[in-house]
C-alpha positions in Angstrom: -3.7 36.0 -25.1 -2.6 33.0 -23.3 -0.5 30.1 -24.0 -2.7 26.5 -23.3 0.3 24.3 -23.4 1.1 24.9 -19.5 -0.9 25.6 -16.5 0.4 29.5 -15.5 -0.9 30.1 -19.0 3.1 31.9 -19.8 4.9 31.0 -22.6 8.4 29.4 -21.8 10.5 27.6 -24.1 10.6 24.3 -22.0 6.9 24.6 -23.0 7.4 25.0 -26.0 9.9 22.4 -26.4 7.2 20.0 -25.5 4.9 20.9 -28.0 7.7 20.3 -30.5 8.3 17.0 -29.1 4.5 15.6 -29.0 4.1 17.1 -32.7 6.5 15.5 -34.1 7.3 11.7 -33.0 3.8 9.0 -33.0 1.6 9.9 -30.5 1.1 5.7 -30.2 4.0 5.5 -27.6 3.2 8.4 -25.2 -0.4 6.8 -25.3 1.3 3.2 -24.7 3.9 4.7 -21.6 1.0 6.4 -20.2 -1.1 3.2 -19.9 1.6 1.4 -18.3 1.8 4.3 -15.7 -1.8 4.7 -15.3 -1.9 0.7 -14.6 0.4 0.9 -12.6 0.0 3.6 -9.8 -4.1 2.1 -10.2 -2.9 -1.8 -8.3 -4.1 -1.8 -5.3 -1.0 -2.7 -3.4 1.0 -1.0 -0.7 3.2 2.3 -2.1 6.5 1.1 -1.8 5.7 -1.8 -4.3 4.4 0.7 -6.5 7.9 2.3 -6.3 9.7 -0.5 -6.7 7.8 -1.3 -10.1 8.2 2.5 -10.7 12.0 2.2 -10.5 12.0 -1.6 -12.2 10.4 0.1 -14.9 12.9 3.0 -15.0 16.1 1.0 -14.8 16.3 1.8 -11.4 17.1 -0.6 -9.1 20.6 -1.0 -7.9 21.1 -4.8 -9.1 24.7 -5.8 -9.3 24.7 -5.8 -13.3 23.2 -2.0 -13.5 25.7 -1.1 -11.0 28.5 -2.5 -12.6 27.6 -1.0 -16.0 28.2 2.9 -14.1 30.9 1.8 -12.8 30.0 1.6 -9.3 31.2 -2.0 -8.5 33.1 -4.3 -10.1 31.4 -7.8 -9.9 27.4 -8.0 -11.8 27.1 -11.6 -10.4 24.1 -12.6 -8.9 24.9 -13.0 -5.3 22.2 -15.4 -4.4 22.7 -17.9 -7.3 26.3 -17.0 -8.4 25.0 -17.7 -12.1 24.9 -14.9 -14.8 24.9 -11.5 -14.2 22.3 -9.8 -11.4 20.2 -7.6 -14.0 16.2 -6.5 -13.0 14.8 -10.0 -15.4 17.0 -11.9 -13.4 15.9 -10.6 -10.2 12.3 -11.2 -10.9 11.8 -13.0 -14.5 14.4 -15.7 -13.9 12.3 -18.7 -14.8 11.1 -17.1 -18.0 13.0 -18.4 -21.2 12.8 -15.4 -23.2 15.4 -13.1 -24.7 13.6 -9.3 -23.2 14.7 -7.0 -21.2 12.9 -7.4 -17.7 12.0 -3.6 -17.4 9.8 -4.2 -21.1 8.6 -7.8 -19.9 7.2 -6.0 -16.5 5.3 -3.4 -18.7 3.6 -6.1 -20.9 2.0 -7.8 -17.9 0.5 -4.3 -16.5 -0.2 -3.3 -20.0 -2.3 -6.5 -20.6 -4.4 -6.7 -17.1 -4.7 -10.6 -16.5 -5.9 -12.1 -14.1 -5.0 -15.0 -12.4 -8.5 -17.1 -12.4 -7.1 -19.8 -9.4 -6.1 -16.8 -7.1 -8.3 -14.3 -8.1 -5.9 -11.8 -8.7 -5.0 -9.7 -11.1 -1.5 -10.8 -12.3 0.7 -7.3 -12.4 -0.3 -7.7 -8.6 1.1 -10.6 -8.2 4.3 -10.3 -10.9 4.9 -6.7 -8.7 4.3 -8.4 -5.5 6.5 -11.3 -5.9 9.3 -9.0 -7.1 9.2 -6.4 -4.3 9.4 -10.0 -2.2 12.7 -11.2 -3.7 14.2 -8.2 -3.6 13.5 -8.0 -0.3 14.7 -11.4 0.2 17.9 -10.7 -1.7 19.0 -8.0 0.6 18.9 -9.8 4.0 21.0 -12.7 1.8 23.3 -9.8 0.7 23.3 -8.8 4.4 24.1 -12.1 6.1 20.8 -13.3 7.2 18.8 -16.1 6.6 15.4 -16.5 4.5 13.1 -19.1 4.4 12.9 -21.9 1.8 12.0 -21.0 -1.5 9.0 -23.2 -1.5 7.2 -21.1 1.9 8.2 -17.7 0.0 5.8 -18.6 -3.0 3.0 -18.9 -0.4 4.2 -15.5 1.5 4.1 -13.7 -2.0 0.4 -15.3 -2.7 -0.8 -14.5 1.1 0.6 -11.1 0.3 -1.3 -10.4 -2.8 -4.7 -11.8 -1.8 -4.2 -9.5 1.5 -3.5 -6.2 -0.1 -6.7 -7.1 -2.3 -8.9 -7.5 0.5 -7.4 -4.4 2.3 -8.0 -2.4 -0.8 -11.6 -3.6 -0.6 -12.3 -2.4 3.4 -14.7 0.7 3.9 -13.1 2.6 6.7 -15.7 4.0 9.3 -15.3 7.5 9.7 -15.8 8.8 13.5 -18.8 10.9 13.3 -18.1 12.7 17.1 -20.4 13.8 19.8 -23.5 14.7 18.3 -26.3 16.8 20.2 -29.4 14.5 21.5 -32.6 15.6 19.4 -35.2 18.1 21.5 -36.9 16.9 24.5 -34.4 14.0 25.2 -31.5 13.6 26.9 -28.3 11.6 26.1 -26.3 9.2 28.2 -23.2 8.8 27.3 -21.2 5.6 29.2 -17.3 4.4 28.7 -15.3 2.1 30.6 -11.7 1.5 31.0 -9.5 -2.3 31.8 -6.2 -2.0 32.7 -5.0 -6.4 32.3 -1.8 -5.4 34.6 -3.5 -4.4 37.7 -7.0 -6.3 37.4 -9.1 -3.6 37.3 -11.1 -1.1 35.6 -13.4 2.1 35.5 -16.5 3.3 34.6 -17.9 6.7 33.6 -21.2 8.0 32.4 -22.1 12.0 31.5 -25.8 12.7 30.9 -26.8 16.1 27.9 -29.7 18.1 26.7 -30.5 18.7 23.5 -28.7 21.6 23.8 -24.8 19.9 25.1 -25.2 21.1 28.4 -24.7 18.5 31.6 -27.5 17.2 33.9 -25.3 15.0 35.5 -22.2 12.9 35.5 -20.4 10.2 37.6 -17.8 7.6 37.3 -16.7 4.3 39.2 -13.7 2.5 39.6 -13.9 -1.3 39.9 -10.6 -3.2 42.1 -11.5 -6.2 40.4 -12.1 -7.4 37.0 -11.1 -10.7 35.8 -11.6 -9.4 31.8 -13.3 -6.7 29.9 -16.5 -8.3 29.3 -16.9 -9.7 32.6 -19.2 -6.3 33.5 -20.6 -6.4 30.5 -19.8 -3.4 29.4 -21.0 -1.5 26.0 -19.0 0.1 23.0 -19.6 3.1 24.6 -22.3 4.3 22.2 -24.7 7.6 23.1 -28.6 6.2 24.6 -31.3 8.5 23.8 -34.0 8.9 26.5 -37.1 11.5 27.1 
């Protein structure tokens, strides 16, 4: 016998618990929480704007209004604008005239999966983006130091946005390492070295057998070298010859 509602297979009562729990409220909402979760750790943006959205989402971040309601401080003011209270909408849904709670206004725009057809981007990217920015911004204001103008921070958020898409989008090149020449040739491999201080560089070349072991080898220093390319030198990449 084994119990399928954990992984060990055990029965435990937190387990169990759980079961209880899924059985009997809608299943509608889990299905709903976990589509905002699923869209949200799927953006391809950097981790710690997934976290802030994580903790946006949770009630997490410490904005003056969440801090003052546990008691922490005893101000909720905005300290940028010094109008209203400094709650998560107002951090990053300012402009928007609605009466919603920013953390259920933030799950709508992942939950739906717009795209922003000007930019090209989908627009939870650009929402989660934008917000990670301000609050960025808002602590070096909190912290004495000075920001840009508003007008150069809505082109930084869009820069931003369009760059983590295109980084999402690069093929990294994994090294492959020395690899053995094939039977009956020989492989030369060449690499060179510039140092800009001094002026000067070195060369270095190693011929193999098929089998790894070294014919020969030799390297070179050079006293004068106005650049890199001035010798022309190669990326260094293994020449096969009988």
């Amino acid at each position: 016998m084994a119990w399928h509602y954990n992984r060990s297979g055990m029965f435990s009562v937190r387990s169990a618990y759980h079961c209880q729990w899924s059985s009997q409220f809608d299943d509608e909402t889990n299905t709903s929480n976990r589509n905002v979760w699923k869209g949200l750790w799927k953006l391809a943006v950097p981790g710690k704007i997934k976290i802030f959205g994580w903790r946006a989402l949770n009630g997490l971040l410490p904005c003056r209004a969440i801090l003052a309601n546990r008691h922490i401080i005893q101000n909720g003011g905005c300290p940028v604008c010094l109008n209203g209270a400094e709650g998560i909408k107002h951090v990053i849904f300012d402009l928007l005239a609605i009466d919603r709670l920013g953390s259920i206004v933030l799950e709508e725009v992942i939950r739906g999966g717009e795209q922003v057809q000007r930019l090209d981007v989908g627009l939870a990217k650009l929402i989660l983006t934008g917000g990670w920015f301000l609050w960025w911004k808002r602590r070096q204001i909190v912290h004495g130091e000075s920001v840009q103008r508003p007008a150069r921070s809505g082109l930084s958020i869009v820069s931003l946005t369009k760059n983590y898409k295109m980084a999402a989008g690069m093929v990294t090149k994994t090294h492959q390492g020395w690899r053995k020449a094939p039977e009956d040739f020989l492989m030369v491999n060449i690499d060179a070295s510039y140092d800009e201080d001094r002026g000067s560089g070195s060369t270095g070349v190693i011929i193999r057998d098929c089998s790894g072991g070294m014919i020969a080898a030799a390297n070179r220093h050079i006293s004068h070298v106005v650049d890199a390319r001035s010798k022309g030198w190669s990326d260094a990449s293994p020449t096969y010859r009988r």
